[in-house]
C-alpha positions in Angstrom: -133.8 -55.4 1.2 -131.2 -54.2 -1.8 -133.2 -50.8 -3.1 -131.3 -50.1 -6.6 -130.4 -46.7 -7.4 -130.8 -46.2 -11.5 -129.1 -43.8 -13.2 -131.4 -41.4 -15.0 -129.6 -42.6 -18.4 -130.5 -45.2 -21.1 -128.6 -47.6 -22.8 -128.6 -47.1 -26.7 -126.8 -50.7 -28.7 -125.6 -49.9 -32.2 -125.2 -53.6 -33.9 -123.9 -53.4 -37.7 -124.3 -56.9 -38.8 -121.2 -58.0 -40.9 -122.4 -61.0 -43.3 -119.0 -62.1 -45.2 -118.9 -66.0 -47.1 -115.8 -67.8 -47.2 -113.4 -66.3 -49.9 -114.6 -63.1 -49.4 -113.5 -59.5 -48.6 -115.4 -57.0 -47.6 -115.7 -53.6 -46.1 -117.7 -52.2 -43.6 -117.8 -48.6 -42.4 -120.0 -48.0 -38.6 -121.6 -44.6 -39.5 -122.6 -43.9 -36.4 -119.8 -44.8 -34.4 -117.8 -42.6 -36.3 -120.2 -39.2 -36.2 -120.9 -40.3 -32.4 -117.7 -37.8 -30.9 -120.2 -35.2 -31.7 -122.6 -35.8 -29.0 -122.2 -33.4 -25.9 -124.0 -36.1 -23.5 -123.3 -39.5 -25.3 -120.9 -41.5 -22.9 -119.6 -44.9 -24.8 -119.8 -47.7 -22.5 -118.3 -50.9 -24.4 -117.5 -51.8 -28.2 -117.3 -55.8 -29.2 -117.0 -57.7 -31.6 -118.5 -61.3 -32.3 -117.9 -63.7 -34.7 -119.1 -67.6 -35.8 -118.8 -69.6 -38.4 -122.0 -71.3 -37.4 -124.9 -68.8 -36.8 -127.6 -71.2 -35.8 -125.4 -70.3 -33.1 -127.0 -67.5 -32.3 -130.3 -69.4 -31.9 -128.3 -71.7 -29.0 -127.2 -68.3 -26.9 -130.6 -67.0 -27.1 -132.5 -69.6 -25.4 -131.5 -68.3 -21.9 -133.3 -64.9 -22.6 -136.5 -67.5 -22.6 -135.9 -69.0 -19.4 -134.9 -65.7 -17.3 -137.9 -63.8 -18.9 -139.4 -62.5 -15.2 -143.3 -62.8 -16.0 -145.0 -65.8 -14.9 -148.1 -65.8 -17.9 -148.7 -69.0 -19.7 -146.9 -67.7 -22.4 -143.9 -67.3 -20.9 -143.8 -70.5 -18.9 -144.4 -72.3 -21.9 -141.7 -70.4 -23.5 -139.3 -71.8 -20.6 -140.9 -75.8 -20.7 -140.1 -75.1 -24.9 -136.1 -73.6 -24.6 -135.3 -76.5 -22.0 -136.6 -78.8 -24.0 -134.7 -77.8 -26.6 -131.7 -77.8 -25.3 -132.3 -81.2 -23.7 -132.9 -82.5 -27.2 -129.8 -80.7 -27.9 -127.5 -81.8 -25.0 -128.6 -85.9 -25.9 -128.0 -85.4 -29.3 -124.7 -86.0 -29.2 -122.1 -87.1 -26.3 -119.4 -84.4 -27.5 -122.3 -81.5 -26.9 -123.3 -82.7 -23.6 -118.7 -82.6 -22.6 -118.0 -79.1 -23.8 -121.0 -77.9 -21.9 -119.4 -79.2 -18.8 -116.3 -77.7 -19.5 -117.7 -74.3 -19.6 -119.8 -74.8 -16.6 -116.7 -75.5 -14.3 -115.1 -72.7 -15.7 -113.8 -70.0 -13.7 -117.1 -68.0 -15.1 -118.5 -68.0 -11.5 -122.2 -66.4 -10.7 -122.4 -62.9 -10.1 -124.0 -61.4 -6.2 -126.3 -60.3 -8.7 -127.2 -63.9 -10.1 -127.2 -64.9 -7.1 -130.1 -62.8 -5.5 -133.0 -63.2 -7.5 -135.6 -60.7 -6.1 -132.6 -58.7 -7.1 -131.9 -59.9 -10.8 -136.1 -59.8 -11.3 -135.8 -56.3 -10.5 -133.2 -55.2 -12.5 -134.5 -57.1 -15.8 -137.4 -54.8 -15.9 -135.6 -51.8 -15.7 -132.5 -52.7 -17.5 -132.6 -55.7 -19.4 -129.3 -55.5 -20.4 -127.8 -56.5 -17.0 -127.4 -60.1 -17.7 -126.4 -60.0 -21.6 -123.3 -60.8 -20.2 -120.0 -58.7 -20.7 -117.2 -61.4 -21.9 -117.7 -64.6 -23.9 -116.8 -66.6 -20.6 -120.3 -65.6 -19.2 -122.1 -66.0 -21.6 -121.0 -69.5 -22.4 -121.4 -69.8 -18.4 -125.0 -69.0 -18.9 -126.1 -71.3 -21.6 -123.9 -74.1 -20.0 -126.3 -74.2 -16.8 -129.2 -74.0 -19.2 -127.6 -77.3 -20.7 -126.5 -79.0 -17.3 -129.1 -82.0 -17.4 -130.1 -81.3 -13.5 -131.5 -77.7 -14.2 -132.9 -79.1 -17.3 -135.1 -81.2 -15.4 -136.0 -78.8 -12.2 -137.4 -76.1 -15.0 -139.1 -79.1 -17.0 -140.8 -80.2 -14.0 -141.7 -76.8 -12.6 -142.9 -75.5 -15.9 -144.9 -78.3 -16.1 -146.3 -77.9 -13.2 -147.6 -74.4 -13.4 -149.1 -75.0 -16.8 -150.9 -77.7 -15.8 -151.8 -75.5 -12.5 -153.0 -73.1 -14.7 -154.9 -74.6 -17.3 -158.6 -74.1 -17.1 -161.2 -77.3 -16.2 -162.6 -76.9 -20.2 -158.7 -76.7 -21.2 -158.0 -73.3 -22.5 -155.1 -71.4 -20.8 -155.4 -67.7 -19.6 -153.1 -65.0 -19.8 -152.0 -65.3 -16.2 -153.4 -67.4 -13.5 -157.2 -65.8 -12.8 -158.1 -65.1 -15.5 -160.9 -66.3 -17.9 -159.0 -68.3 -20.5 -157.9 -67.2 -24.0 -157.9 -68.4 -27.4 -155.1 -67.0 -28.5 -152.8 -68.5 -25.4 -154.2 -71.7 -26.1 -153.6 -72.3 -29.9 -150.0 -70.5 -29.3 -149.2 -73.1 -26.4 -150.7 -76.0 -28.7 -148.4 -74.8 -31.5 -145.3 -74.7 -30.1 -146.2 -78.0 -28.7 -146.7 -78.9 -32.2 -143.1 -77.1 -32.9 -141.7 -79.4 -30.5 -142.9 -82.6 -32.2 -142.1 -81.3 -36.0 -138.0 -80.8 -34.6 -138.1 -84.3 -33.2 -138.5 -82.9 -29.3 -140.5 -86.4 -28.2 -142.0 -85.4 -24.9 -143.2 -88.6 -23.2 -144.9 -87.2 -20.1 -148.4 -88.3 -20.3 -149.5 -85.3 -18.0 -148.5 -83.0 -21.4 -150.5 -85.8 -23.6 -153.0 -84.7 -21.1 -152.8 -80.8 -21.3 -153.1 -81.1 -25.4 -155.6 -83.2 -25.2 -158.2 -81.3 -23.3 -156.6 -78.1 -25.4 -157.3 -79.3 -28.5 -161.0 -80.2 -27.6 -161.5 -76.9 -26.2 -160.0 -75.2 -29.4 -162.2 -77.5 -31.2 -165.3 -75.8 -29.4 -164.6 -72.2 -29.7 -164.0 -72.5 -33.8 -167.4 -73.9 -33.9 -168.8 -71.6 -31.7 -167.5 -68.5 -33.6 -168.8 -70.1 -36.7 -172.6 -70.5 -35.2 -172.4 -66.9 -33.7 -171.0 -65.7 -37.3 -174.2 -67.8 -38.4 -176.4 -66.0 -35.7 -175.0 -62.9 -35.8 -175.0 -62.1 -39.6 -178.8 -61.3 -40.8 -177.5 -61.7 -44.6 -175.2 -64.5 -43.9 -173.3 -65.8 -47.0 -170.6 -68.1 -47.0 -169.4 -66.7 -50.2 -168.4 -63.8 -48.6 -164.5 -63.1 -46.4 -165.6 -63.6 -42.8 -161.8 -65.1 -42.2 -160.5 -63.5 -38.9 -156.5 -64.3 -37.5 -157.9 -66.6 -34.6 -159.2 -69.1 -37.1 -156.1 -69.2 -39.6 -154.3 -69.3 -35.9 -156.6 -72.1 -34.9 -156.5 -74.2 -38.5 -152.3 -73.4 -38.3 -152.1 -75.0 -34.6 -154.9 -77.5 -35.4 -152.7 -79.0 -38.3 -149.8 -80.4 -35.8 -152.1 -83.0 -33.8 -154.1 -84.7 -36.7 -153.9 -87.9 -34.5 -157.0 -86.4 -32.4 -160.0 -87.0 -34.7 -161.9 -83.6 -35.2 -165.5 -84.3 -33.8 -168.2 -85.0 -36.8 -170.5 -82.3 -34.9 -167.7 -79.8 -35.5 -167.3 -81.0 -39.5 -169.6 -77.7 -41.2 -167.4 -75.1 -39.2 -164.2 -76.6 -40.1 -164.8 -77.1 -43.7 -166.1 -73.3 -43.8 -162.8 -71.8 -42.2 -161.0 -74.3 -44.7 -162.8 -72.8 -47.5 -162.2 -69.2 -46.3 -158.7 -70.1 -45.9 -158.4 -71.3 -49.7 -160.6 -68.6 -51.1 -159.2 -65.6 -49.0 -155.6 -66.0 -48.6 -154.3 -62.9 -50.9 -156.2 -60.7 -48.5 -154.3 -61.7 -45.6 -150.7 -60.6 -44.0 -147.6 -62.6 -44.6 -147.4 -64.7 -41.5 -151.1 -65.3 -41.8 -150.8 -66.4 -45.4 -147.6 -68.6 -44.3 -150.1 -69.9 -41.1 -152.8 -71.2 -44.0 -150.3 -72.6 -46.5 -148.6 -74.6 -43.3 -152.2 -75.9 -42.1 -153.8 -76.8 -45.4 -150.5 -78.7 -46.3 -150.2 -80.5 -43.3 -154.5 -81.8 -43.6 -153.5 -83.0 -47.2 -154.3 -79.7 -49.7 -151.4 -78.9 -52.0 -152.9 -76.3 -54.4 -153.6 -73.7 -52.3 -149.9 -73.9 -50.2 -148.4 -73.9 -53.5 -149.9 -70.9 -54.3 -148.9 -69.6 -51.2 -145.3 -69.7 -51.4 -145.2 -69.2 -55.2 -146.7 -65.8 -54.2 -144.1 -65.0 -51.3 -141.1 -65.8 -53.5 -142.3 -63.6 -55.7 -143.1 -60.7 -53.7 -139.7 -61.8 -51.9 -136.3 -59.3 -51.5 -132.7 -60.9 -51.6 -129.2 -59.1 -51.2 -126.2 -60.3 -50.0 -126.3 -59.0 -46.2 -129.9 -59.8 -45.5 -131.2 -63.3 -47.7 -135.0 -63.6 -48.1 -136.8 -61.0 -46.7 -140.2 -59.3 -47.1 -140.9 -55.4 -47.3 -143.7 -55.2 -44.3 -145.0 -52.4 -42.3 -144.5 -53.6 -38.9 -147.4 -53.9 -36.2 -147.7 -54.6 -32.7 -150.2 -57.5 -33.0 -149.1 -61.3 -32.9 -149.9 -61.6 -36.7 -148.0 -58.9 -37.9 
């Protein structure tokens, strides 16, 4: 077996983004590069430079990173089933598309020895994830055109599928990897991006994933009430007054929002009209993706005053410049909701 031999060294990337609109003229100075001859030990390995006039772009190139991601959790096989159905979507969409991805994938762009043994290439992502970025424009457009060849398309479709379906529980939650007890949080974040899927006009018309939502939904449907009768249970001085809103239940109302179509049980009605109401009351106490996670779900079941609110309150606490757009001064975290 191939035993790599890593260089005790790590690989530093220096980006300096260079936003310019038409009819403009700008400079732009690289700091860095310029002060970086006075390192005794830094060794430069490559400068490039990339440029679009398109930079959803950007978004197409990245999709790949999804479907060579090494770990086999739900998460991340989701996260393959979701980039290969986008860029089916994307391939169908238009005949001219579908051509210049065959072009490139009969370019001279071959597969690397590396590419081609992959017990190999899964070793070397986890230690240097930086081995298939790809070094010239011609392989990377190789790359994303075998993402977009319909064939491998529908092989990853089909053995995504598979292995969620595989390893989604007999109550229809999803673990973190096959095993293990199932998880909320897996779930809801599978059913969303199921959800994303539908809302980008991604029509999946497999009944095994009609199927999978199905039984997801019911089982997210059952743990919201059951957190709001242990809430019940476990507070002596319970009040519903009071802020007992957690992320999981914003997370749950968010996901919940997509798939209206499956009635909510009437058993279940007093637990989702409390989150609703802790949603509307609580909202200024919470982060910004959870606040943008309520004004999404109450919008979606019918509310409008409280979403309004919402975004009124994150233009205003918005920053703009030139380089950057919108963006929002946050201390950054290492949970999901931050």
């Amino acid at each position: 077996m191939a035993l790599p031999v890593l260089p005790n060294r790590m690989l530093v990337t220096e980006t300096l983004p260079l936003n310019i609109r038409g009819g403009e003229t700008k400079t732009f100075t690289f700091d860095k590069l310029l002060h970086s001859a006075s390192s005794t030990t830094l060794r430069q390995h490559q400068l490039t430079l990339e440029m679009t006039s398109q930079p959803a772009w950007y978004a197409v190139q990245a999709l790949p990173y999804l479907i060579e991601y090494p770990y086999e959790c739900a998460e991340q096989v989701f996260n393959r089933y979701y980039a290969n159905s986008i860029a089916g979507h994307i391939a169908q969409s238009n005949p001219k598309i579908q051509r210049v991805f065959e072009q490139w994938k009969n370019s001279d762009a071959l597969l690397s020895n590396l590419q081609k043994n992959q017990d190999l290439k899964m070793l070397l992502l986890e230690e240097t994830p930086w081995v298939l970025q790809g070094k010239d424009e011609s392989e990377r457009k190789k790359r994303v055109a075998l993402l977009f060849d319909l064939n491998t398309m529908g092989n990853n479709l089909e053995s995504a599928m598979r292995k969620l379906e595989k390893a989604q529980s007999g109550n229809g939650g999803w673990p973190w990897f096959p095993g293990m007890p199932e998880n909320r949080y897996i779930t809801q974040y599978i059913v969303a991006g199921f959800g994303h899927l539908a809302a980008l006009g991604v029509t999946v018309k497999d009944e095994r994933v009609s199927r999978m939502i199905r039984r997801a939904v019911e089982f997210m449907d059952e743990r919201m009430n059951e957190d709001y009768l242990n809430l019940k249970a476990r507070e002596r001085s319970f009040d519903p007054k009071k802020d007992y809103l957690d992320n999981l239940s914003v997370q749950y109302l968010y996901a919940r929002s997509y798939f209206l179509g499956q009635e909510i049980p009437e058993k279940y009605d007093e637990a989702v009209d409390f989150w609703r109401e802790q949603s509307r009351k609580w909202w200024t106490r919470r982060g910004h993706m959870t606040q943008g996670q309520i004004a999404l779900g109450l919008h979606r079941m019918g509310e409008k005053e409280v979403p309004q609110a919402v975004v009124r309150s994150l233009r205003e606490r918005s920053l703009q410049n030139d380089e950057m757009g919108m963006y929002w001064k946050y201390d950054r975290g290492w949970f999901w909701y931050q």
